[in-house]
C-alpha positions as CSV (number, residue, x, y, z in Angstrom):
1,X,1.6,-10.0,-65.0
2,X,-1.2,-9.3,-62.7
3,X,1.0,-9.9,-59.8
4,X,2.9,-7.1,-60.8
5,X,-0.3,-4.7,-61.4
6,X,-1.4,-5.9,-58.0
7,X,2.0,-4.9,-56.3
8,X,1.7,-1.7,-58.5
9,X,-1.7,-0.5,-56.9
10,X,-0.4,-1.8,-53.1
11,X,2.6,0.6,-53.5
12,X,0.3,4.0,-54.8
13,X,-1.8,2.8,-52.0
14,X,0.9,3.1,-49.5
15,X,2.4,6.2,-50.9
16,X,-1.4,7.8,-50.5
17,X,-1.7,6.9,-46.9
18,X,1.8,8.1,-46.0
19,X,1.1,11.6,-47.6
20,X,-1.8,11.8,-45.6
21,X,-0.5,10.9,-42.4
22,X,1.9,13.8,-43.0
23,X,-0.8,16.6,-43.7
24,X,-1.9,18.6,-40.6
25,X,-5.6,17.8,-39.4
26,X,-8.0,19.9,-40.9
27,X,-10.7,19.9,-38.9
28,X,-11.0,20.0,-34.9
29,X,-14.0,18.2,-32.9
30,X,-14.7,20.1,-29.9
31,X,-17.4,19.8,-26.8
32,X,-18.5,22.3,-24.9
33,X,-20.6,22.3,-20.7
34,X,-23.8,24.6,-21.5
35,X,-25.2,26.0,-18.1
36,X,-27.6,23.9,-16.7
37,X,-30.2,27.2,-17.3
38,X,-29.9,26.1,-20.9
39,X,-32.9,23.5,-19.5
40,X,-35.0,26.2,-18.7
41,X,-35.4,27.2,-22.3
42,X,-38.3,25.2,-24.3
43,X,-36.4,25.1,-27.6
44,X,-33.9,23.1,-25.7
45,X,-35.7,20.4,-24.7
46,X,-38.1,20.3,-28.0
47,X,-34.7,19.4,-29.6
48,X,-33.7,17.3,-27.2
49,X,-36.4,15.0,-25.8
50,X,-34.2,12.0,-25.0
51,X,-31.8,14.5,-22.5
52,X,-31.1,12.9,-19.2
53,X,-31.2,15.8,-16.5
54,X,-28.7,13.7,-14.4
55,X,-25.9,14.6,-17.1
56,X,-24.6,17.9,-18.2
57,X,-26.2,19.4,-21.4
58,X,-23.1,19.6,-23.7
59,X,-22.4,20.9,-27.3
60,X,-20.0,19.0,-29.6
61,X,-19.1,20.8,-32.8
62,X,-16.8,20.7,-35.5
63,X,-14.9,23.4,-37.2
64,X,-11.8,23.9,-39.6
65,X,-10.6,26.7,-37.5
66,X,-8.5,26.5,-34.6
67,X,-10.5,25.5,-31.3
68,X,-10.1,28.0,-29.1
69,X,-10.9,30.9,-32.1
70,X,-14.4,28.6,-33.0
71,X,-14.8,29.1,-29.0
72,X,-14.5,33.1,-28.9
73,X,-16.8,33.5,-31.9
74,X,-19.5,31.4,-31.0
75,X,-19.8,32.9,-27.8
């Protein structure tokens, strides 16, 4: 009998995962090059003491919207 709750809960588990797999993403990671004049600013680099000047100063976000919309409104 517990063999067949086990193979029970191994089948809804499978079903979950497939209906998942089958749902659009719903939310986008994105990363964005500041200009190197965002160095200049104090608040900058308060907030980010451990920044390496030899690498670009990037922004990574995440948003529900479509990337290139989240782009246009945060500029």
């Amino acid at each position: 009998m517990a063999h067949g709750n086990a193979r029970r809960g191994r089948t809804a588990r499978h079903a979950y995962i497939r209906s998942r797999a089958e749902q659009p993403p719903r939310h986008h990671v994105y990363v964005i090059e500041l200009d190197p004049a965002v160095l200049e600013h104090a608040r900058f680099r308060a907030a980010n003491p451990d920044h390496d000047p030899r690498k670009p100063s990037l922004y990574v976000g995440m948003t529900g919207l479509d990337p290139e919309t989240r782009f246009e409104r945060h500029r």
